[in-house]
C-alpha positions in Angstrom: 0.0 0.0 0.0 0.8 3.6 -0.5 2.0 6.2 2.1 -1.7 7.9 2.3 -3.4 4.3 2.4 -0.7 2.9 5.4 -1.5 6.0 7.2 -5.2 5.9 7.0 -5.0 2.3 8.4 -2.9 3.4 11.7 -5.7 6.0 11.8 -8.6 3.2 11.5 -7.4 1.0 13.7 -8.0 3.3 17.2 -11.4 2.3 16.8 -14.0 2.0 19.3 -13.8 -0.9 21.6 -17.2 -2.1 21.2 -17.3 -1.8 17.6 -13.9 -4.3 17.7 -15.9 -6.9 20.0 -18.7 -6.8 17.8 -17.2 -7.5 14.5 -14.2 -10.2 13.3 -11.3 -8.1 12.0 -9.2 -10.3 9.4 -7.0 -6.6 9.3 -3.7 -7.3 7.8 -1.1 -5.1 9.5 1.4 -3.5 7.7 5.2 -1.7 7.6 5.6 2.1 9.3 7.7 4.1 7.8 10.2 5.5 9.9 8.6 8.8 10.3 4.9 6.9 11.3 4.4 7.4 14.8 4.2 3.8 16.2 0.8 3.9 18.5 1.8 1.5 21.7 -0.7 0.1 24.5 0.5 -1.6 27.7 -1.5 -4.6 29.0 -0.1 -5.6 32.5 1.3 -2.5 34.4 3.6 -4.3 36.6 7.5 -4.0 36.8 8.1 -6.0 33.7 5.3 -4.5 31.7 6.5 -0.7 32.9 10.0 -1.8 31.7 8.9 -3.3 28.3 7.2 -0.1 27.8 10.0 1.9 29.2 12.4 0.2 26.4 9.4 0.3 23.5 9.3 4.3 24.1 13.2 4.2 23.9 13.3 3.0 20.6 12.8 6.3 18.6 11.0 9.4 18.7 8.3 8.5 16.4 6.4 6.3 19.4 3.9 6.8 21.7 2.1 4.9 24.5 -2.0 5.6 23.8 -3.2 2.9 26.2 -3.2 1.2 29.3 -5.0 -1.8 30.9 -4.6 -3.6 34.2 -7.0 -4.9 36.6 -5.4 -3.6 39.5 -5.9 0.8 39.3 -2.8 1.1 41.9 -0.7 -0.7 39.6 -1.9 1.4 36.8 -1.4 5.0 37.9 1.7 4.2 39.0 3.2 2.8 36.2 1.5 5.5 33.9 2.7 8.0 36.3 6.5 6.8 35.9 6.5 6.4 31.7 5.2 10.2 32.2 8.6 10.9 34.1 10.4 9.5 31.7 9.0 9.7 28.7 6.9 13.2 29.0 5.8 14.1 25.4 5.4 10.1 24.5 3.3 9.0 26.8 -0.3 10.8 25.3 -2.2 8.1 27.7 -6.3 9.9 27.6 -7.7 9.3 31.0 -11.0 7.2 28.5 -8.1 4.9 27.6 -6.9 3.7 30.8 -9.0 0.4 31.0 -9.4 -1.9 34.1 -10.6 -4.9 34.4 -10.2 -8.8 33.0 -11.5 -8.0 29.4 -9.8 -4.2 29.8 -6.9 -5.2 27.4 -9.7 -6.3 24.3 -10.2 -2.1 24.5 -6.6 -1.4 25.3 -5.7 -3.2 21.8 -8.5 -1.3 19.9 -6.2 1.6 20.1 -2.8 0.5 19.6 -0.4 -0.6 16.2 1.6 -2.3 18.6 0.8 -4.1 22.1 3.0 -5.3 24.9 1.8 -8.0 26.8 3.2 -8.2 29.8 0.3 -9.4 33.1 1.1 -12.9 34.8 1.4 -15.6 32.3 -1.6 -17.2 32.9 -3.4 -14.6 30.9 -0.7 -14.9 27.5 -2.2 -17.2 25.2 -5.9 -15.8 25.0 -4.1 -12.2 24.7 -2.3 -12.7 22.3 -4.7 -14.8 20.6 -7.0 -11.0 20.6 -4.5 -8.9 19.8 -3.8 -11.4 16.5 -7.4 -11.0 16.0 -7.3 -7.7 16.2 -4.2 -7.7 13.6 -2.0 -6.0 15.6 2.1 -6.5 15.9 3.0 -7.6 19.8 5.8 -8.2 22.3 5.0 -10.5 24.6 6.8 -11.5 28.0 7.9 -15.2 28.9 6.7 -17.2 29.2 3.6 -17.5 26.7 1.3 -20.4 28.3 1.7 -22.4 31.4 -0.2 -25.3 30.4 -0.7 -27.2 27.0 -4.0 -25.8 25.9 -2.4 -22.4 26.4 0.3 -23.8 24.2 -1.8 -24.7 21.2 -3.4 -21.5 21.5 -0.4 -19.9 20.9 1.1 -21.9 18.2 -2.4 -21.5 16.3 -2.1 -17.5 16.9 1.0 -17.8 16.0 0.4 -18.9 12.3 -2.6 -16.3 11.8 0.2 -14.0 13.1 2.8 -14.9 9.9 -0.4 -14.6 7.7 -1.2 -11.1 8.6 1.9 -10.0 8.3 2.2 -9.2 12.5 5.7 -8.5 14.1 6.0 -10.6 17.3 8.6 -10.1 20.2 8.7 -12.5 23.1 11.0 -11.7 26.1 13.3 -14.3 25.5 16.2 -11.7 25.1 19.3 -13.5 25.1 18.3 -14.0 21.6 19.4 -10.4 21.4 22.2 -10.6 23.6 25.8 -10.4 21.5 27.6 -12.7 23.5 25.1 -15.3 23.3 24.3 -15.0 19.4 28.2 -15.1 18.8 28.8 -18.4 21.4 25.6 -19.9 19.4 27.2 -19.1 15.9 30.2 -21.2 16.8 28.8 -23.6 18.6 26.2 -24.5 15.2 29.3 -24.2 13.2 31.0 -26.9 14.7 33.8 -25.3 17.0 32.7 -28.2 19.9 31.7 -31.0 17.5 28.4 -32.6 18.1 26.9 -31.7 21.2 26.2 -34.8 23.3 25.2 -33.4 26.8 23.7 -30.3 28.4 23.7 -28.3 31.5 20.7 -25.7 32.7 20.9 -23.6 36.0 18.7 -21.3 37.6 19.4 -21.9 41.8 18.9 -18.9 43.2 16.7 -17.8 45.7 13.0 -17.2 46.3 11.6 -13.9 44.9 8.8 -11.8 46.3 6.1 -12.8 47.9 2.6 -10.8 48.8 1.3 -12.5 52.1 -2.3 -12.2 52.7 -2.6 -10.6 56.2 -0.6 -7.7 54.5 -2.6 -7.0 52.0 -5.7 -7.4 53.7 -4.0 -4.6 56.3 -2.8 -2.2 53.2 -6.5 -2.5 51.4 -8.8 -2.2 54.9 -10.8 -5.3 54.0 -11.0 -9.3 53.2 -9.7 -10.2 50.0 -11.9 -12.6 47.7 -9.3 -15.7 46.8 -9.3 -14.6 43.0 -8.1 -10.7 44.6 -5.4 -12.6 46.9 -4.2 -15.2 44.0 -3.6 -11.9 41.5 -1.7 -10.2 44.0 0.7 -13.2 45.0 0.2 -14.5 41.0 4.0 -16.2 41.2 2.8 -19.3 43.5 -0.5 -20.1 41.8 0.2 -22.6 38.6 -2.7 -21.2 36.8 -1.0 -17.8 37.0 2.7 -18.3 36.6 3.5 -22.1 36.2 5.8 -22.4 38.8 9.7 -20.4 38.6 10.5 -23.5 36.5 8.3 -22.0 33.6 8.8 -18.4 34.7 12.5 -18.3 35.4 14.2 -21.3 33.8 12.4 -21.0 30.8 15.4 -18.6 29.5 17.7 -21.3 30.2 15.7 -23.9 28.8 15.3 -21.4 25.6 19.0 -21.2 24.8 19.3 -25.3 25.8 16.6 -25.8 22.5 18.6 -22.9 20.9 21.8 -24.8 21.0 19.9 -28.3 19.5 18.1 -25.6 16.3 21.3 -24.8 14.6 18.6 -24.8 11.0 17.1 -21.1 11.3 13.4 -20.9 11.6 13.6 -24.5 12.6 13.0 -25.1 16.6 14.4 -27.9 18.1 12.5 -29.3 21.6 13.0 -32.7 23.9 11.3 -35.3 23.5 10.8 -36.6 26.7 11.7 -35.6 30.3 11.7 -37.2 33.7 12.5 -36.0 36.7 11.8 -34.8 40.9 11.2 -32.5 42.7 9.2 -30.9 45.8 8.7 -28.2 48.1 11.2 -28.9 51.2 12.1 -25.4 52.2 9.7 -23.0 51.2 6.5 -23.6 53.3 3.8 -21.6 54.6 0.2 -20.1 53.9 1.3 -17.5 51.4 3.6 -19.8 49.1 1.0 -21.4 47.1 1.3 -24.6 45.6 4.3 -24.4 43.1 7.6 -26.3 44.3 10.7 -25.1 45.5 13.1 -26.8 43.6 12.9 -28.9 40.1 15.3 -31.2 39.1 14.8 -32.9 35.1 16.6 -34.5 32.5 15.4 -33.7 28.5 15.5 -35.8 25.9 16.0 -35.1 22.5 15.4 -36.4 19.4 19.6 -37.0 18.7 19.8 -38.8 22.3 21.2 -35.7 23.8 20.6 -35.1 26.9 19.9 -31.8 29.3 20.4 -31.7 32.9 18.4 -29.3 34.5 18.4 -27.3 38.2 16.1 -24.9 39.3 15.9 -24.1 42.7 14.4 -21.5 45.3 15.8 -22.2 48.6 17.9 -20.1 51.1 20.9 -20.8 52.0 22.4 -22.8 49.4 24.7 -22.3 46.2 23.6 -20.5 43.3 24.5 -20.5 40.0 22.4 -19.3 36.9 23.9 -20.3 33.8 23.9 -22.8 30.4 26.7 -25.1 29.4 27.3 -27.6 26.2 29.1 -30.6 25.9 30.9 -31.6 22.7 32.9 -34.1 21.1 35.7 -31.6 20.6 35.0 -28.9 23.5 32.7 -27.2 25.8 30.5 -23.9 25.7 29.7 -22.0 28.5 27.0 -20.1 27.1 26.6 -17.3 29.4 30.4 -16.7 29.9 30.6 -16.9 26.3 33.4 -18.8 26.0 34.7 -22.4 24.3 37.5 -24.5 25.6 38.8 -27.1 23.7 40.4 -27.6 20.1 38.8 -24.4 19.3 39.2 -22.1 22.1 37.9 -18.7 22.2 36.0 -15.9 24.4 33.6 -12.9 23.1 35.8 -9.8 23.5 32.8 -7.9 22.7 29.9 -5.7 24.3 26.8 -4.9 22.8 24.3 -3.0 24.0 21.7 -4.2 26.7 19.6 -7.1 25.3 16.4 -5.9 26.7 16.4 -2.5 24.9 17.7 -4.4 21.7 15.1 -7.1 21.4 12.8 -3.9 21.2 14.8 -1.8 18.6 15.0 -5.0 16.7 11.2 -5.5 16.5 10.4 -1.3 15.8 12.9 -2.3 13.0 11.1 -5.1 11.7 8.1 -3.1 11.8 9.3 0.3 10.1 11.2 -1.7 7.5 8.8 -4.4 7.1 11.0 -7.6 7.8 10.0 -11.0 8.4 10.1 -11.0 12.7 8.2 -13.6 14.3 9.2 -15.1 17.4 5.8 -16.4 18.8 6.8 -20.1 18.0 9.7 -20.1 19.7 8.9 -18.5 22.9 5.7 -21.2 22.6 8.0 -24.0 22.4 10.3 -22.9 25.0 7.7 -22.2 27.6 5.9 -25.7 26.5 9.6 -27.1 27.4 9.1 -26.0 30.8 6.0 -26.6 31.0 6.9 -30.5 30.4 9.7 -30.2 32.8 7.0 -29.5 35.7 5.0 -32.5 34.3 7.4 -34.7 34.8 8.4 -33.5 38.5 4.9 -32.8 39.6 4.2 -36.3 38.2 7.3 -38.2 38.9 7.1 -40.0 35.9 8.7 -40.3 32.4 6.6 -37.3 30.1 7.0 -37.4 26.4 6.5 -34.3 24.4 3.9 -35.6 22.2 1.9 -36.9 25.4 2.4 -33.7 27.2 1.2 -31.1 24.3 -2.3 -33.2 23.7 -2.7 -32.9 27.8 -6.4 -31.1 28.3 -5.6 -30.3 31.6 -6.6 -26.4 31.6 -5.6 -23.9 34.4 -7.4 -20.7 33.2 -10.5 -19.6 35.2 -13.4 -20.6 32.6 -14.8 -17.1 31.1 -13.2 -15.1 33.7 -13.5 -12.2 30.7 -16.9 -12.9 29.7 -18.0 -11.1 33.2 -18.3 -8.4 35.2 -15.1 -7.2 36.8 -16.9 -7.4 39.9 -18.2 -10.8 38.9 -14.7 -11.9 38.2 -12.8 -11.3 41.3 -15.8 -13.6 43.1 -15.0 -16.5 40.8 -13.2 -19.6 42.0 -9.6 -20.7 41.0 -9.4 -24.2 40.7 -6.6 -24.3 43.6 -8.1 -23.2 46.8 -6.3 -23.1 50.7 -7.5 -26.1 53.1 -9.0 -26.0 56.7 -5.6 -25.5 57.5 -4.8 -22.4 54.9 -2.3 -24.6 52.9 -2.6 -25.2 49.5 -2.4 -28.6 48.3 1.1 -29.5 46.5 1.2 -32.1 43.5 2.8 -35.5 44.8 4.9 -37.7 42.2 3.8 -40.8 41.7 0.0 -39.5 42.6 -0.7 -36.5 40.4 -2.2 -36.5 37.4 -1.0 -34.2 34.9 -2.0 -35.6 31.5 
């Protein structure tokens, strides 16, 4: 299309909320040139979300955030309140476009060309699947489902994505990061021979957590379970998938990244077996996700991955990626080989979370092929396996795991009213006793 026609469809697209919900929109997005002004809405107005929207505004002067949705107002003004400090004449954020609520970011995307998803995971795969609707281009955090319904959903959104033409980001930065694209390069060019074994760390400690009893003293009231659940999303499956889908998914990302030497092609396990539990970390306010993971991956060349991840006081940490070859070793994250072909990045490059942005505002000014939806689905599906197999205790294989119908999601929790919504049930709910009730291996069913 011409100038005057691409401009008139950044103009049609701010349409009216209720006239997008009414009617399907097969809208086929298209190229900005660099002087377009790139409209950008924020759904999920947390730390991560703020960031992402921080970076998106830092990508050029021709941007501006138009929208923002949340269902929590505190977290809303706040993070509208610091992109103003920052970003002063980019942030053009009409008080009738601040949206709240569980079906607040279908409006938020009515008004945007591009849309950063960024609330607890949970919520990813039926997001993105609106704002593909929609036909808009998207960055989206990690990881994109937690569970393997969410995971089709995404690989089907995915596809319409490519059709329409859409740009798609996905938080997976080391993708962006110059040491780890140069140790990759080598590594696919043979400087370690075949790679026969794997190594994937993320011990660390635990992150935050939001007990009840303070927010219930900070908001003056009883919280419904849905209202204490969204506040303390990171220990509720149906939210975040446990820290080995919302943390060790980067590690598990580079692990397939190192078995897809093909571009466009990505590489997953097979199968995966594994333990873990909850030995440390116990207590009314720490949900029902585990405290440390422990698997071994499969693939399809009877490699294998090892695989830590780990939230426990105390102990030692390590965060990192290794490979094993016939004629060396990689040590992804220190970007360096030994062996027959030893070598380190002497490089910088610039910070890989501002960079996986300026490389999708490129893709979209220039109009260049840029979608990463698959990938980030198959990584997070990765993880998602590996907590099959330790919730389960038994021996998962991929093809069993993404057929699983086992849904997390809250049925239609954005077919009602807000107030509605916060009343509805999650499927995991405290005992008597206020505990939440852990999967046991060998018992669980997660197929």
């Amino acid at each position: 299309m011409n100038t005057n026609n691409r401009r008139h469809f950044l103009k049609t697209t701010a349409v009216g909320a209720a006239a997008v919900s009414a009617l399907p929109i097969e809208r086929f997005a298209l190229g900005a040139s660099p002087g377009d002004t790139v409209k950008v809405a924020l759904i999920g107005c947390g730390g991560r979300g703020s960031g992402a929207a921080n970076q998106a505004l830092s990508t050029g002067d021709s941007v501006r955030l138009v929208a923002v949705a949340d269902i929590h107002e505190d977290r809303l003004t706040g993070s509208l309140a610091n992109l103003q400090g920052r970003h002063k004449e980019k942030v053009t954020v009409a008080k009738d476009a601040q949206f709240f609520g569980f079906d607040a970011y279908k409006k938020a995307i009515a008004l945007a060309d591009l849309v950063i998803l960024a609330t607890p995971p949970g919520f990813r795969p039926m997001q993105f699947e609106e704002a593909v609707r929609q036909g808009k281009h998207v960055f989206m955090e990690k990881p994109v489902c937690v569970d393997a319904p969410g995971f089709r959903k995404v690989m089907a959104a995915a596809q319409e994505a490519k059709k329409k033409n859409l740009k798609v980001g996905v938080g997976l930065q080391r993708h962006h990061q110059a040491g780890y694209i140069e140790t990759m390069k080598r590594i696919h060019s043979g400087a370690i021979g075949d790679v026969v074994a794997m190594r994937a760390y993320w011990n660390g400690n635990t992150p935050w957590v939001n007990k009840r009893e303070d927010l219930e003293k900070r908001f003056g009231r009883k919280l419904t379970e849905m209202e204490y659940q969204l506040r303390n999303w990171y220990y509720f499956v149906w939210l975040c998938g446990d820290h080995i889908c919302e943390q060790h998914i980067h590690n598990l990302d580079v692990i397939n990244w190192v078995k897809s030497p093909e571009p466009g092609k990505y590489s997953h396990p097979v199968r995966a077996r594994g333990n873990g539990g909850c030995e440390t970390r116990k207590g009314k306010d720490y949900g029902e996700i585990f405290d440390h993971h422990v698997v071994e991956f499969e693939y399809a060349d009877g490699s294998v991955c090892f695989s830590q991840c780990r939230h426990q006081l105390g102990c030692w940490n390590d965060v990192s990626e290794q490979a094993i070859g016939t004629k060396g070793t990689a040590n992804l994250g220190g970007y360096t080989i030994r062996g027959a072909n030893a070598w380190r990045f002497q490089g910088k490059g610039q910070d890989p979370y501002q960079q996986e942005h300026d490389d999708l505002f490129d893709a979209i000014r220039n109009d260049k092929p840029y979608n990463e939806a698959e990938q980030g689905a198959i990584s997070s599906m990765t993880s998602v396996l590996g907590r099959m197999a330790t919730y389960s205790g038994k021996d998962i294989t991929w093809d069993d795991a993404v057929k699983s119908n086992i849904d997390t999601m809250v049925k239609d929790i954005d077919k009602v009213t807000f107030a509605e919504a916060l009343n509805l049930a999650p499927q995991s709910k405290p005992g008597t006793d206020g505990l939440y009730r852990l999967s046991i291996p060998g018992v669980s069913n997660v197929i």
